[in-house]
C-alpha positions in Angstrom: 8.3 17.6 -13.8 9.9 14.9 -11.6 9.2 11.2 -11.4 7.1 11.9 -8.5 4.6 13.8 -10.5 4.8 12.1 -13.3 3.6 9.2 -11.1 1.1 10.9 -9.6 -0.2 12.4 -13.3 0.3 8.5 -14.4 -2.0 7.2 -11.4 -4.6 10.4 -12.4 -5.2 8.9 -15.9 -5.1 5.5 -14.8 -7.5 6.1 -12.3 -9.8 7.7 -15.1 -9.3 4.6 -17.2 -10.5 2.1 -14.5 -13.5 4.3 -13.2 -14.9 7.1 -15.0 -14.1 5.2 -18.8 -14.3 1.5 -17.3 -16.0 -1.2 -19.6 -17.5 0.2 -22.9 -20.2 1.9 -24.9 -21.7 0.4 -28.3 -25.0 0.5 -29.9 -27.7 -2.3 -30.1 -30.5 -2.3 -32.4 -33.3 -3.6 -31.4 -37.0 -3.8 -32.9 -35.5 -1.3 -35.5 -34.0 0.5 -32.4 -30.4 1.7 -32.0 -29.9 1.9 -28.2 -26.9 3.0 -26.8 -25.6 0.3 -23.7 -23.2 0.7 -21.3 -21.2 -2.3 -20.6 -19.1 -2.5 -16.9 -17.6 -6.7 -16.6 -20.7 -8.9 -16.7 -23.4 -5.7 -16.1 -25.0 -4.1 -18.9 -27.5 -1.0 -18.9 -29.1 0.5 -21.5 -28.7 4.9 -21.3 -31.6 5.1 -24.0 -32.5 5.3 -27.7 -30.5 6.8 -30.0 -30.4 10.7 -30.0 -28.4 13.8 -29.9 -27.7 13.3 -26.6 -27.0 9.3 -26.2 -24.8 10.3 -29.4 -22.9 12.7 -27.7 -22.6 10.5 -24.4 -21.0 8.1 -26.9 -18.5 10.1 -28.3 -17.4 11.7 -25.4 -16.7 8.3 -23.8 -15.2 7.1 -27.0 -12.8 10.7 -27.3 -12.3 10.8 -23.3 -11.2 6.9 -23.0 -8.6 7.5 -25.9 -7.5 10.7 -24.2 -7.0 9.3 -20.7 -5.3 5.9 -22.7 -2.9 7.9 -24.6 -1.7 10.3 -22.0 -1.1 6.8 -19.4 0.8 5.6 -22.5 3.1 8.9 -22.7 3.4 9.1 -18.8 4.8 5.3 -18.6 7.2 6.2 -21.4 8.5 8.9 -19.4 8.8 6.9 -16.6 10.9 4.0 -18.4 13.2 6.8 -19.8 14.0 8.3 -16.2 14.4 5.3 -14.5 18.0 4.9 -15.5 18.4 8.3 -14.1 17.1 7.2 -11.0 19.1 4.0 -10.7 22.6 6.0 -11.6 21.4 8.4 -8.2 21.2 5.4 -6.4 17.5 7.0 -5.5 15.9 3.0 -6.3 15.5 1.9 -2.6 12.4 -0.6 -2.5 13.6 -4.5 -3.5 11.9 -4.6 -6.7 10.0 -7.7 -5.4 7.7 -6.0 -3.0 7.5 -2.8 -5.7 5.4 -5.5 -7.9 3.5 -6.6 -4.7 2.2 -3.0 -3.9 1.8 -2.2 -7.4 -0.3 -4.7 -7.3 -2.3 -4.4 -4.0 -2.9 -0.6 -5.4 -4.3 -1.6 -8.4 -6.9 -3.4 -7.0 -7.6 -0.6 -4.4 -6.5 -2.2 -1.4 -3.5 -0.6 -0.4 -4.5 1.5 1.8 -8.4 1.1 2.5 -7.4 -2.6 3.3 -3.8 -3.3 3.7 -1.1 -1.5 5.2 3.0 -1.9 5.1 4.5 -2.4 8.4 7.8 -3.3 9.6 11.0 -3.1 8.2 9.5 -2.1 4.8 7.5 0.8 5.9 10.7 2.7 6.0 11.2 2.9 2.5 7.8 5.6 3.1 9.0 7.8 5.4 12.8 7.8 4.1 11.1 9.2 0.7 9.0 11.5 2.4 11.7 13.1 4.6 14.3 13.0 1.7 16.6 10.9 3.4 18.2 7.8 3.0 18.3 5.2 6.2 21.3 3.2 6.4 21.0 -0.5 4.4 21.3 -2.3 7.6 18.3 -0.9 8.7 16.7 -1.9 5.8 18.1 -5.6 5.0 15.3 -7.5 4.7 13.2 -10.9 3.1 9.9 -10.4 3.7 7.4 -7.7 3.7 4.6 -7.7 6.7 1.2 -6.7 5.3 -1.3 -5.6 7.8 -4.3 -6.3 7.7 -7.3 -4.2 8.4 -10.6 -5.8 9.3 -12.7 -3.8 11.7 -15.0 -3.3 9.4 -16.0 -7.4 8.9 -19.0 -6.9 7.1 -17.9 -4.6 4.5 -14.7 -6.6 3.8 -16.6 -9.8 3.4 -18.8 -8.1 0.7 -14.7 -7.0 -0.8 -13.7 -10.2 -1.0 -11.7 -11.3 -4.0 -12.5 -14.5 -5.8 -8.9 -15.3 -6.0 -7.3 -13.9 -2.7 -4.2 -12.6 -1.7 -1.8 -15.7 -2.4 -4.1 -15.1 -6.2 -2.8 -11.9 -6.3 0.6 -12.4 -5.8 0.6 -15.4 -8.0 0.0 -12.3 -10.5 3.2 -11.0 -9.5 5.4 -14.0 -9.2 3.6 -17.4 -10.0 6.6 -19.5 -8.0 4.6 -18.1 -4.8 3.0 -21.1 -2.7 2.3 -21.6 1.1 2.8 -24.7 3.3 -0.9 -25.4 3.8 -4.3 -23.5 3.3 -4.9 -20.9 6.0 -1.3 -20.1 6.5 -0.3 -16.6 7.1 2.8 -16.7 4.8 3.3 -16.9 1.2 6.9 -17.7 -0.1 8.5 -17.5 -3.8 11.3 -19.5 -5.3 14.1 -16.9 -4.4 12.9 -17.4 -0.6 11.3 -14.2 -0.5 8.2 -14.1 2.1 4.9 -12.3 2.2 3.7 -12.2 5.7 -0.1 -11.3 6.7 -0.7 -10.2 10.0 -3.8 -8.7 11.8 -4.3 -7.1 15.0 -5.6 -9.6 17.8 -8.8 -8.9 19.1 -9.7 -6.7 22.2 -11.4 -9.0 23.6 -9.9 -13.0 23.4 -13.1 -14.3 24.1 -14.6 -13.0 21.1 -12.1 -14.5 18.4 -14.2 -14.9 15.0 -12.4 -16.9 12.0 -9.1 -15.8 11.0 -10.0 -13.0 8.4 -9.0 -13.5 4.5 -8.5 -11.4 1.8 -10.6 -13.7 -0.8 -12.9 -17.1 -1.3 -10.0 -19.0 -3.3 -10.1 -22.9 -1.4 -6.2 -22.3 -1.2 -5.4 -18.6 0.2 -3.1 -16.7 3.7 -5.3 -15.8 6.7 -4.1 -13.3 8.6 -2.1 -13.9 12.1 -3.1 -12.0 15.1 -0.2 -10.2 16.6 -0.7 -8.3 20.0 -0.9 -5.1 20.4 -0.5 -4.3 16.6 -4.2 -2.3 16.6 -1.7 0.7 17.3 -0.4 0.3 13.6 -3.4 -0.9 12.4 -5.6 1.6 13.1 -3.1 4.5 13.3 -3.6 7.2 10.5 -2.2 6.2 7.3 1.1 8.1 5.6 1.1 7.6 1.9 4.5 7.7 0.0 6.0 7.3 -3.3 9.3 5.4 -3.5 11.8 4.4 -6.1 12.2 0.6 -6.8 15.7 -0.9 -6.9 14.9 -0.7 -10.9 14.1 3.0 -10.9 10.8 2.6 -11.2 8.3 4.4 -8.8 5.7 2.7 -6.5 3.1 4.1 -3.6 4.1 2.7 -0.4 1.2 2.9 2.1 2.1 2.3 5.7 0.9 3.5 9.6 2.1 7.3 10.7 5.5 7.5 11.1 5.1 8.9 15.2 2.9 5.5 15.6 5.7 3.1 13.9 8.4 4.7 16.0 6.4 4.3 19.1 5.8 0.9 18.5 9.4 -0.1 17.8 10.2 1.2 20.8 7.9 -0.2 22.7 8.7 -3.2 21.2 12.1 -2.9 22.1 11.6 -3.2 25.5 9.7 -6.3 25.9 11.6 -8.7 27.7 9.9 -12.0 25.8 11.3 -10.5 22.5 14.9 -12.0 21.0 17.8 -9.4 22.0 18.6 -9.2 18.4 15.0 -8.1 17.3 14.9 -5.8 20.0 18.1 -4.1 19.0 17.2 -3.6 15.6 13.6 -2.3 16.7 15.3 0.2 18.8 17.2 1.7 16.1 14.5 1.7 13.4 12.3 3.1 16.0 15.2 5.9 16.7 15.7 6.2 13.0 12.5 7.4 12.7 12.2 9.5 16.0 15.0 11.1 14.0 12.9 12.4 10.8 10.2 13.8 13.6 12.6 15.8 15.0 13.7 16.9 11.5 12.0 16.4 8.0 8.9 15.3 9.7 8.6 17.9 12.6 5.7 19.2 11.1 3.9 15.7 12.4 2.5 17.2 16.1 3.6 15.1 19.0 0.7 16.0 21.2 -1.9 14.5 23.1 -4.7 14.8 20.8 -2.6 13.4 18.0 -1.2 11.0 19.3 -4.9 10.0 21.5 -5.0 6.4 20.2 -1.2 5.5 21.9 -1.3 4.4 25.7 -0.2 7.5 27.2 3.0 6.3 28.3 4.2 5.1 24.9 3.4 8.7 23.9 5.5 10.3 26.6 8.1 7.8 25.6 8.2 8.9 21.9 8.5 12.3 22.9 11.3 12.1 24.6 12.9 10.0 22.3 12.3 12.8 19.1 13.6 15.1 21.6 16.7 13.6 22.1 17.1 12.7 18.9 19.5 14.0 16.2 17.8 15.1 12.9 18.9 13.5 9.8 19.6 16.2 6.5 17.7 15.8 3.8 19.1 14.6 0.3 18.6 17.1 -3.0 16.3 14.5 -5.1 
């Protein structure tokens, strides 16, 4: 078994321990009466009086929750062991930093549903999924762009988190601060940034309140950036990565044919710094290079690639066609 399912077998038992065994089980007596109660954060609900099968519900929990808990223990010990293994390879890629962040952002279910990577960061996703490895210059980075997604306003205001992103990544490294309340970016003592950027509206005339991740007094709000509904609401493409430590993490970003099509549109805009639009070009390249290779079986054509202005499509095409396929490594 590799790290990768190890992970995947890790994220299994976990996932067990935070839904299906979440909370606990104990019995009340009350008038007399044992009743058994189920007990999920602040909620509690009674399953009945005390019987063969309340009994059994209770032991199975009890049984199933030490189960699930001792194979997560086992599955991070195995992970700990190989991550030296994976650090002598060279295989840890991701800046142990943003590891932590999307560790976290996954634990909490939002990786993904809510947030995706983008920029320079989202390579580390399609590097591990192709089996490559992109050149460091490609990758030299300090910050990570989060994305996020808030079409759906209505349902995200009812996910809310009391303590917000900038809460969340206090979790992860307490130095982190921002300049004022409602900025975008969050920075830490080592001057590493968290950036979080929406799409901008359709329509300009309909701008609502910049959208947050939580109700905290002090949290980011998200930046509109134009034209970035092509990343936000492409398809995602889920990856797991090996931190600079050795460690693996889920990197969650947009489809790799929508990130290279938006690079290189990107790199042609003239109102763009000539040194950004260099180094979008060849990330955008860089990935037009694992389409042609190690992600060919992504289809190029019009129906999948529907939600790009057709000429960015016809662009990307030719781009993957010209484009020299990089070999895979033997991980």
């Amino acid at each position: 078994m590799d790290c990768r399912q190890v992970f995947d077998a890790l994220r299994a038992a976990e996932g067990d321990l935070t839904r299906r065994f979440a909370g606990s089980m104990a019995w009340k007596t009350i008038n007399g009466q044992d009743y058994l109660y189920r007990r999920r954060g602040r909620v509690e609900k009674s399953l009945g009086p005390r019987s063969a099968e309340t009994e059994a519900m209770e032991a199975a929990f009890r049984t199933g929750r030490a189960r699930a808990d001792d194979l997560a223990q086992g599955l991070r010990a195995r992970l700990e062991r190989m991550a030296p293994v994976n650090v002598a390879l060279r295989l840890g890629r991701v800046p142990n930093v943003v590891a932590r962040v999307l560790r976290r952002l996954d634990e909490q279910g939002l990786l993904g549903p809510r947030i995706t990577v983008v920029g320079t960061n989202a390579l580390f996703a399609y590097e591990a999924a192709a089996g490559v490895q992109f050149e460091s210059g490609l990758l030299a980075t300090v910050d990570v762009d989060l994305a996020l997604d808030a079409r759906r306003s209505l349902t995200l205001a009812a996910e809310l988190r009391p303590e917000g992103l900038l809460g969340l990544l206090r979790k992860v490294d307490r130095s982190f601060a921002i300049r004022r309340d409602g900025d975008f970016r969050a920075v830490n003592r080592d001057g590493f940034m968290v950036d979080l950027i929406t799409a901008a509206p359709r329509d300009l005339r309909r701008r609502a309140p910049r959208p947050r991740l939580g109700t905290a007094a002090e949290d980011l709000e998200a930046v509109e950036i134009g034209k970035l509904q092509w990343l936000v609401e492409a398809p995602r493409f889920a990856s797991v990565a090996i931190a600079e430590n050795g460690l693996p993490v889920r990197v969650v970003a947009a489809d790799p044919r929508f990130f290279a099509a938006h690079k290189l549109w990107l790199a042609e805009r003239e109102d763009r710094e000539p040194e950004k639009r260099g180094r979008d070009r060849l990330q955008g390249e860089a990935v037009a290079g694992l389409l042609a290779g190690a992600l060919s079986s992504l289809p190029l054509d019009d129906a999948s690639l529907s939600q790009l202005p057709a000429a960015l499509a016809v662009g990307l095409r030719g781009v993957v066609a010209a484009a020299p396929s990089a070999a895979p490594l033997q991980w």
